[in-house]
C-alpha positions as CSV (number, residue, x, y, z in Angstrom):
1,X,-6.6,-9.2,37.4
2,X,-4.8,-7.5,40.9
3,X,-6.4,-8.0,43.7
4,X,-7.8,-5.3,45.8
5,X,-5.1,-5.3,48.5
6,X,-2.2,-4.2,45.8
7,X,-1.9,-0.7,46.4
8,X,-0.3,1.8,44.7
9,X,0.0,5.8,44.5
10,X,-0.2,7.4,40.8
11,X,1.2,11.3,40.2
12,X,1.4,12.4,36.4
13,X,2.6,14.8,35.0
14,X,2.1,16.5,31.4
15,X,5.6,16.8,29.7
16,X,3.7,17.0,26.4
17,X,0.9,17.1,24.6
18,X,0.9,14.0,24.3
19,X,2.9,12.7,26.7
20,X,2.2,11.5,30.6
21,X,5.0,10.7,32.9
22,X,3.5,8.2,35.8
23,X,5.3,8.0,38.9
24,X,4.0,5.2,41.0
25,X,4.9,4.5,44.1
26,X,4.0,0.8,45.6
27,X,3.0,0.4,49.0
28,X,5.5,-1.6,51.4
29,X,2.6,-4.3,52.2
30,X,2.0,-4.9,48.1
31,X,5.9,-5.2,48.2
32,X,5.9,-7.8,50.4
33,X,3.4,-10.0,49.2
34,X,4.8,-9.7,45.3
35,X,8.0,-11.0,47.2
36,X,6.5,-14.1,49.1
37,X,4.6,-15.1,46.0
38,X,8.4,-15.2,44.0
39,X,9.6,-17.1,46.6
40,X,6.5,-19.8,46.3
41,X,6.2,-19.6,42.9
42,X,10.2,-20.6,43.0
43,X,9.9,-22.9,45.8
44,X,7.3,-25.2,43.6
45,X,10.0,-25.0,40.4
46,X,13.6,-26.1,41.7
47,X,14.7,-29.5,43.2
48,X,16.9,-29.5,46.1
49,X,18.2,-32.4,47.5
50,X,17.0,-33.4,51.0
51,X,13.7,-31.5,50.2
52,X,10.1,-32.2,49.2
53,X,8.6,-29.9,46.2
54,X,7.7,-26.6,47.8
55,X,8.9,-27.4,51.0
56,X,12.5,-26.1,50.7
57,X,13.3,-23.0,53.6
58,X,12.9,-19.3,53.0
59,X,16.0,-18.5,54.2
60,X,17.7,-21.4,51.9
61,X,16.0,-20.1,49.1
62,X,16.6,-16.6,49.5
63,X,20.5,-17.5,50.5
64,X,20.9,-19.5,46.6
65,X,18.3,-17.4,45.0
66,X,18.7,-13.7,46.2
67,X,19.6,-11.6,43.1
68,X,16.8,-13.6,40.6
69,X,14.1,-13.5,43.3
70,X,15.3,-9.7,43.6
71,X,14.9,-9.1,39.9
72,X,11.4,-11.1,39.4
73,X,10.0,-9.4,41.9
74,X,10.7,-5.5,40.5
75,X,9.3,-7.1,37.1
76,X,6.5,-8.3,38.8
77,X,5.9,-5.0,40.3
78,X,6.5,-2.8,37.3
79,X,4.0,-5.4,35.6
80,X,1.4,-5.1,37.8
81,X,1.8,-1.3,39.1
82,X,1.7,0.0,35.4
83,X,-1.5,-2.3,34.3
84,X,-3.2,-0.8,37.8
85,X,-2.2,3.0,37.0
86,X,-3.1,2.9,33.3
87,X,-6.8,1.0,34.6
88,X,-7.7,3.1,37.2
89,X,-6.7,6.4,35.2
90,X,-8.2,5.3,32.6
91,X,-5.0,6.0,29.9
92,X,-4.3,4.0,26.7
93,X,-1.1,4.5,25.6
94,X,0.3,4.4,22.5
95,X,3.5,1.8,21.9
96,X,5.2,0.4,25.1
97,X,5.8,2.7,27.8
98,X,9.6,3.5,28.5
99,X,10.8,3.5,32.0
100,X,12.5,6.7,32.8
101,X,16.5,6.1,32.7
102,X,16.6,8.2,36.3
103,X,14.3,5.2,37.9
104,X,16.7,3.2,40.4
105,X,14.4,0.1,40.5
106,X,15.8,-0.6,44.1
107,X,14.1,-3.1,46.3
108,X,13.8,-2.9,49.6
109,X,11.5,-5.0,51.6
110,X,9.7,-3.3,54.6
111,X,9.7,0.3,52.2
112,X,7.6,1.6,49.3
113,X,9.0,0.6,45.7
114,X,9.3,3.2,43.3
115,X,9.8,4.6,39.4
116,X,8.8,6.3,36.9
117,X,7.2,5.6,33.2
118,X,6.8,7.6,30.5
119,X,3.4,7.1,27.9
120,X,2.6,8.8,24.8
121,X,-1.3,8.7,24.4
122,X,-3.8,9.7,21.5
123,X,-4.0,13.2,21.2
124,X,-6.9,15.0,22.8
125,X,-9.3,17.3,20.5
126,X,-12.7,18.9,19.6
127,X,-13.9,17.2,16.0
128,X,-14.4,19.6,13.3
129,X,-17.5,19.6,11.5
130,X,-17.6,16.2,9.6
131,X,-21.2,16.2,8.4
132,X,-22.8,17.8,5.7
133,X,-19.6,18.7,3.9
134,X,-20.2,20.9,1.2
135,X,-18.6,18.1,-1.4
136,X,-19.1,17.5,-5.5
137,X,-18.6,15.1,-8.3
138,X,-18.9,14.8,-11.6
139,X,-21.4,13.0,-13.2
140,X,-20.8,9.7,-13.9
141,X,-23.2,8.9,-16.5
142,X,-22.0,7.5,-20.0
143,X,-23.3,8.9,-23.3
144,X,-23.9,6.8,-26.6
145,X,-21.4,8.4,-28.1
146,X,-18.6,7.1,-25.6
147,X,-19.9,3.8,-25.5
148,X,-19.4,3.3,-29.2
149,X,-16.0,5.4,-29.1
150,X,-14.9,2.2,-26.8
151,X,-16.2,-0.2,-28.3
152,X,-15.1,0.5,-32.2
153,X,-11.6,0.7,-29.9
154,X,-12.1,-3.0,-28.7
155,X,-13.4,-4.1,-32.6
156,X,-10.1,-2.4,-33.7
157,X,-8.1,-4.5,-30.9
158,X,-9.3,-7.5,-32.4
159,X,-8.5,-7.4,-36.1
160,X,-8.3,-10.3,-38.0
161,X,-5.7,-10.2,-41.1
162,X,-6.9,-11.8,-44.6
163,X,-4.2,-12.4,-47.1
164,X,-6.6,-11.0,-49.4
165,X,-3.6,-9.7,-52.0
166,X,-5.0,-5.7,-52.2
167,X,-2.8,-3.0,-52.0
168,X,-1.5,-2.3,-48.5
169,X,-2.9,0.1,-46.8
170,X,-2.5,1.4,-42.6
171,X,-3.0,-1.6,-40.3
172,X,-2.2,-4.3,-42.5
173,X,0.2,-7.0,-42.1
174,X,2.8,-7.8,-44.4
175,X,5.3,-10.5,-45.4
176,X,8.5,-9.1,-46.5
177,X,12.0,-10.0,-47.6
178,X,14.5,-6.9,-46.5
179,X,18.2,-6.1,-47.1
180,X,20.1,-3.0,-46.1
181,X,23.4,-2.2,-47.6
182,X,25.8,-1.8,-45.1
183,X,28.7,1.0,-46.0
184,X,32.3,-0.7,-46.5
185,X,33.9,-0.6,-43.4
186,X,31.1,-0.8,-40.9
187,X,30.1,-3.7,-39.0
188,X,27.1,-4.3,-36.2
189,X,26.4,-6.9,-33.8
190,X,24.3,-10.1,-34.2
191,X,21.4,-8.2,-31.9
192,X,21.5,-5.9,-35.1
193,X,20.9,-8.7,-37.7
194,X,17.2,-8.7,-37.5
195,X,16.6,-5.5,-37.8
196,X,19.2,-5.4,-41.0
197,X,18.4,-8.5,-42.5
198,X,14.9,-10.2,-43.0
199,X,13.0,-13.3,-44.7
200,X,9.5,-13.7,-44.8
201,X,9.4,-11.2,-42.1
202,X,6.4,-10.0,-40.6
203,X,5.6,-5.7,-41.1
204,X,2.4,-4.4,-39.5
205,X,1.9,-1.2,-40.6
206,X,1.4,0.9,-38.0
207,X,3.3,2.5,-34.6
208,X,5.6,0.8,-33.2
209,X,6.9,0.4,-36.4
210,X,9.9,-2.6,-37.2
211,X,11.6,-0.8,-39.3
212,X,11.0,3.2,-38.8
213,X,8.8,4.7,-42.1
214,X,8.1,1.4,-43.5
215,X,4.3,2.3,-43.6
216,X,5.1,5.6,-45.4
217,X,7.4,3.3,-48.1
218,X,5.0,0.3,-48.2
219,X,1.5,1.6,-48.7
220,X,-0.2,0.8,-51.7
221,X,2.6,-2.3,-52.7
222,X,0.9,-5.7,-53.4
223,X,2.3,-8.9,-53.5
224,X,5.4,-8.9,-55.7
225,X,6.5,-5.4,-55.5
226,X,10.2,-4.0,-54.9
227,X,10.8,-0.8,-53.2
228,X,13.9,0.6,-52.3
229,X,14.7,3.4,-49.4
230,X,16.3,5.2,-47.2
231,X,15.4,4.2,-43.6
232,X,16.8,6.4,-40.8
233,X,16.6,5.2,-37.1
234,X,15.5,7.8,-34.5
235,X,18.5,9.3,-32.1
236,X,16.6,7.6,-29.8
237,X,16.2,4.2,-30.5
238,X,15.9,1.9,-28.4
239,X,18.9,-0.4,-30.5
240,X,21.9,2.1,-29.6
241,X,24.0,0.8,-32.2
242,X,21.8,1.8,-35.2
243,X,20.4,4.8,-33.7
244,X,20.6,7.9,-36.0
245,X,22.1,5.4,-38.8
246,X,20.9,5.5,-42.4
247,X,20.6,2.4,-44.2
248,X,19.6,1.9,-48.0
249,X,17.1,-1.0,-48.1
250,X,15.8,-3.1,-50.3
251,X,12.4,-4.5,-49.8
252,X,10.3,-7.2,-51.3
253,X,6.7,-7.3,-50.7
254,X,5.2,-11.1,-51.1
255,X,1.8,-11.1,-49.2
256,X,-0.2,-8.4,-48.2
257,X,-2.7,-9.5,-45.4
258,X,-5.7,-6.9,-45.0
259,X,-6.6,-5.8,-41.1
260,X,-10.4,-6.3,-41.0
261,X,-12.3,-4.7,-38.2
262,X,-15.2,-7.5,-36.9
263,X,-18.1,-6.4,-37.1
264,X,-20.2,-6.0,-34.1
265,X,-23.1,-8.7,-34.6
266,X,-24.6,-11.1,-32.5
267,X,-22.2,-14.0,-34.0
268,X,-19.0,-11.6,-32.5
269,X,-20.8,-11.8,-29.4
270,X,-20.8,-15.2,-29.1
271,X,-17.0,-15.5,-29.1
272,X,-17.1,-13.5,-26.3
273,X,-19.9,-15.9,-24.3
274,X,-22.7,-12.7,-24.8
275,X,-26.2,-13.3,-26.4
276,X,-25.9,-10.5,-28.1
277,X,-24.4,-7.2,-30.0
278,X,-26.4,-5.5,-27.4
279,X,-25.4,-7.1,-24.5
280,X,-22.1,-6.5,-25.2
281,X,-22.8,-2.6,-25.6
282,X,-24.7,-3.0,-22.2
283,X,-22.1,-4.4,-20.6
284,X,-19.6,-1.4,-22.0
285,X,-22.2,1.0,-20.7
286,X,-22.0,-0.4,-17.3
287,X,-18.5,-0.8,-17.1
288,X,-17.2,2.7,-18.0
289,X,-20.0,4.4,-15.8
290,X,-18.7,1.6,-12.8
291,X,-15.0,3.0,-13.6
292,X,-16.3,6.6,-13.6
293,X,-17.8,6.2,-10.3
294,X,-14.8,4.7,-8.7
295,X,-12.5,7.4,-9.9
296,X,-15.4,10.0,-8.3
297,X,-15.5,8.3,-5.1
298,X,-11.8,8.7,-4.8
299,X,-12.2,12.2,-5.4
300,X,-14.4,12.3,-3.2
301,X,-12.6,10.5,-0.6
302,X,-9.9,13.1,-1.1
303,X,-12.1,16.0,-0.6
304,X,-13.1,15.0,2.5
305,X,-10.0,14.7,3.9
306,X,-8.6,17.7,2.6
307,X,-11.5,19.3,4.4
308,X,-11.4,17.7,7.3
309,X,-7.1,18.3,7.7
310,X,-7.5,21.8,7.0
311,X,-10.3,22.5,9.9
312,X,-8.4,19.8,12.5
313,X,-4.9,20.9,13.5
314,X,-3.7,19.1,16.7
315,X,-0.7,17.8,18.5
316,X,0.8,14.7,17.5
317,X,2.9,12.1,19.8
318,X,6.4,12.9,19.3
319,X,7.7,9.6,19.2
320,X,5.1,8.0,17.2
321,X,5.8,10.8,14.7
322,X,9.4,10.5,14.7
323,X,8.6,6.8,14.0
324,X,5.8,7.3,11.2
325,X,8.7,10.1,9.6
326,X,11.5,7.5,9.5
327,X,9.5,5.2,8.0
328,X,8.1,7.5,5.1
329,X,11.8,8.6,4.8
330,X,13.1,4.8,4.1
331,X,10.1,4.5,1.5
332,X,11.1,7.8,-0.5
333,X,14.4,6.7,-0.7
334,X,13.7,3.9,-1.8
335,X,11.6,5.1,-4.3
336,X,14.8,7.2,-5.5
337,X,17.5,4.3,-5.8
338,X,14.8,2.4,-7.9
339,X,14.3,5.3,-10.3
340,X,18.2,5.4,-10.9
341,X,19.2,7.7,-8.8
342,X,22.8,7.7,-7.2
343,X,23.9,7.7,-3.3
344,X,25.1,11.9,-3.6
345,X,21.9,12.7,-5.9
346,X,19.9,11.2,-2.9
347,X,22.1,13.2,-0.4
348,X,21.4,16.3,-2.3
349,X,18.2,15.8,-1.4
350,X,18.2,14.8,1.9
351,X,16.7,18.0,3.1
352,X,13.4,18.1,0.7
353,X,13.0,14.3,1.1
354,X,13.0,14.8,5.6
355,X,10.4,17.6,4.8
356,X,8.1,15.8,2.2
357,X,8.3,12.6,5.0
358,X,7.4,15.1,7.8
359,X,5.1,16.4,5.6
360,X,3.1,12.8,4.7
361,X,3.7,11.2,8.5
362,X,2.1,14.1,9.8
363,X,-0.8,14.0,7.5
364,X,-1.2,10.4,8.2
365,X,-1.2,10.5,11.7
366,X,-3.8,13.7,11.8
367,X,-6.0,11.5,9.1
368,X,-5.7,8.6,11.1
369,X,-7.1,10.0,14.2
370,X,-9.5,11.8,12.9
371,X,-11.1,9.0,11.0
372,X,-11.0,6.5,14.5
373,X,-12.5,9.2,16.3
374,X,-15.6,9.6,14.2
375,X,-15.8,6.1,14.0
376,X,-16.5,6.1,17.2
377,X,-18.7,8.2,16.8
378,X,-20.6,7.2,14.4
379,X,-20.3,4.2,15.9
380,X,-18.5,2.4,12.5
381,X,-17.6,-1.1,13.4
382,X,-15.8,-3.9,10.7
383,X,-16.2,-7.2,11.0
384,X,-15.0,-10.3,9.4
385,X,-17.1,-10.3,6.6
386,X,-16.1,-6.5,5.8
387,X,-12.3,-8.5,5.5
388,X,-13.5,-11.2,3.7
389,X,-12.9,-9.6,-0.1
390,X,-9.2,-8.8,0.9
391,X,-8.4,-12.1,2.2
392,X,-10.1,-14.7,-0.4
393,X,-7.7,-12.2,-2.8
394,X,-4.5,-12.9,-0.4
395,X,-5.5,-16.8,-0.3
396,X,-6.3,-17.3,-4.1
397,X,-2.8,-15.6,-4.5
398,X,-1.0,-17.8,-1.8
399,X,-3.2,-20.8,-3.2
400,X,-4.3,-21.0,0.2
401,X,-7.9,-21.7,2.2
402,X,-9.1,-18.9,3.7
403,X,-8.9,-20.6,7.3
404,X,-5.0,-20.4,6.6
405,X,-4.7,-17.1,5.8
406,X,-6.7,-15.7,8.7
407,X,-4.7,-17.7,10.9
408,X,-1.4,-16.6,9.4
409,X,-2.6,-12.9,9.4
410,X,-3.3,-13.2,13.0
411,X,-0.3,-14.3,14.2
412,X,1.3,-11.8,12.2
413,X,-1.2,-9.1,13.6
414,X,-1.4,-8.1,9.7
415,X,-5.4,-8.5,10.2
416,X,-5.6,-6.3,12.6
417,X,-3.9,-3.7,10.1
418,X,-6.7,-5.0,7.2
419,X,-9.4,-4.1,9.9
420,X,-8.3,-0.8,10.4
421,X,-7.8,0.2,6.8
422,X,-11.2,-0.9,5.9
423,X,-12.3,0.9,8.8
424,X,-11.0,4.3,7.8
425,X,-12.2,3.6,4.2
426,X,-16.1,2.7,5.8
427,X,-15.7,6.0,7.4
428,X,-15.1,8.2,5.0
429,X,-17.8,6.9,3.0
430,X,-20.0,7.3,6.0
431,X,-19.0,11.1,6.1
432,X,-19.7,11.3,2.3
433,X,-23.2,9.5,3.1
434,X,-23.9,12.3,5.7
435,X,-22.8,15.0,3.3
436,X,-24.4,17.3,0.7
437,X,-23.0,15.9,-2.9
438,X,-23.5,18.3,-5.6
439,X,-23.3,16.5,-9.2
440,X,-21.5,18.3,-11.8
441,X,-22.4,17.9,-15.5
442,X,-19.5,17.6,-17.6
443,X,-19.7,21.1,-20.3
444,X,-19.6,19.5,-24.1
């Protein structure tokens, strides 16, 4: 902490929104003193011969030391002078602040020491109204009807096959020799032979099909049966060679194993470590109605900010902006090159992807400080145990103790980013608590 006697004078000057240029100008006595106490400091650190610790002259010190007593000294005093001015005017900027390239940075003792900084700070405006947004949601309750939609799903997810030997019908499972006549003069690749060739090769009658149509050809055969057919692979196959190729096959059916559905008893629900069939339809119930209310809540989560962006325009800092935008612009590329796209298809669309990162950045920022200022004042605070869930998920992936993982995140400063997610995420759902939520009924 400076002591009282460090003096300084403070002008500043608006050159933005948000941005404060400080010029501060150090009285000659604070000079002085920041000098004498380089010189001590030094005088305790170097050895000279001749000389007891700390007892080595001024004038032999400054004579070998000049030009790096010189330069720890303006540190000192840029140090100490920009701590003072941001405390006693009460400014927090955002990022480092940036000498101004025009600051000489000259010392000389017996005169004031002077130069300028440059801050950008947190944008200064009136909140919009935040509470009792008009905001709605569907309902998120889960009929009978749904509940046994999703779970005859599941029960057809878990067939069991029988070789039971009855005709084949859709679902079932067959074992199959196949043979396709390849026209004179054509040949394929060994990737090919599979798909050409088979014995005692498992069909399942249903999409994706093996071979393409062989549930059209193949139900009603039982165990024994012959069938012979044209099979035509799509244009679009996902084996390039035979796409759009006709084969003649030839196909021999010798088991047909029957897809049985369980049946949804207490005895199915012990497989699944339930007391009971209606346990497990319990569970179901709560499960989709859990999922519906998480979707809901992010829908809701979007209204409100939606709201709240549209009623809070304000000025941004131009450098954190520029920052957030470059950022945004590396991601979207990104995203680009890992759908396929080339170097000049990206260039082409350098201009929509600058304007959809300007777009986002400035979005993010707004949402950002909107949220932290009505945490404030709502006084919405998160503490460890509000990070807890995210970082027993970090150390169960890492196969780490949680003690580890705090630690690493901290020297990182990555928990510091957890806390202020979770922070924005408790106040929006403080907003929606302080809204008016109308609940829609889905129309049937």
């Amino acid at each position: 902490m400076d002591k009282p006697n460090f003096n300084i004078v403070v002008t500043i000057t608006e050159t933005s929104p948000c941005g404060r240029s400080l010029k501060i100008q150090v009285a000659a006595e604070s000079v002085q003193k920041v000098y004498d106490d380089a010189i001590r400091t030094l005088n305790s650190q170097i050895r000279l011969p001749g000389f007891r610790s700390g007892k080595i002259p001024q004038a032999i010190i400054v004579s070998r030391y000049g030009k790096e007593l010189e330069g720890e000294t303006i540190d000192k005093l840029i140090n100490k002078a920009l701590r003072k001015a941001l405390e006693d005017n009460k400014l927090n900027p955002i990022g480092q602040p940036e000498l101004d390239k025009d600051s000489k940075l000259e010392l000389k003792l017996g005169e004031p020491f002077e130069f300028t900084a440059n801050i950008e700070i947190a944008p200064v405006f009136d909140l919009p109204e935040y509470k009792k947004l008009a905001l709605t949601k569907a309902d998120t309750s889960v009929t009978e009807d749904e509940v046994n939609d999703a779970i005859n799903t599941f029960l057809e997810n878990n067939i069991d096959y029988q070789n039971t030997g009855k005709p084949a019908a859709q679902k079932d499972m067959l074992k199959v020799d196949y043979k396709a006549t390849i026209p004179e003069g054509e040949t394929y690749s060994d990737k090919c032979n599979y798909l050409l060739n088979g014995e005692n090769s498992w069909l399942v009658l249903r999409e994706p099909e093996l071979l393409p149509g062989a549930s059209t050809i193949l139900v009603g055969a039982v165990p024994g049966d012959e069938k012979d057919a044209d099979i035509t692979f799509p244009k679009d196959f996902y084996n390039t060679e035979l796409a759009g190729k006709t084969f003649k096959y030839h196909i021999k059916v010798n088991e047909v194993h029957s897809a049985v559905v369980p049946e949804l008893n207490d005895e199915f629900a012990k497989k699944y470590k339930m007391d009971s069939a209606q346990q497990i339809k319990d569970n179901f119930k709560k499960n989709m109605e859990g999922r519906k209310e998480q979707v809901e809540n992010e829908k809701l989560r979007t209204q409100v900010m939606d709201t709240l962006l549209a009623a809070a325009d304000f000025p941004l800092p131009e450098k954190l902006l520029a920052s957030e935008v470059s950022r945004i612009k590396t991601q979207l590329v990104n995203r680009e090159k890992q759908q396929g796209k080339k170097d000049d298809e990206i260039t082409a669309m350098d201009a929509d992807l600058d304007k959809q990162a300007d777009t986002q950045a400035r979005n993010s920022l707004r949402r950002e400080f909107l949220l932290t200022k009505i945490a404030q004042e709502e006084k919405v605070d998160v503490n460890i145990n509000d990070m807890l869930p995210v970082i027993s998920e970090i150390a169960q992936r890492e196969k780490k103790n949680i003690q580890q993982v705090i630690k690493a995140l901290q020297e990182n400063r990555q928990l510091e980013v957890i806390g202020s997610t979770i922070l924005l995420t408790k106040t929006i759902d403080k907003i929606i608590s302080l809204a008016d939520v109308t609940v829609v009924k889905e129309q049937k």
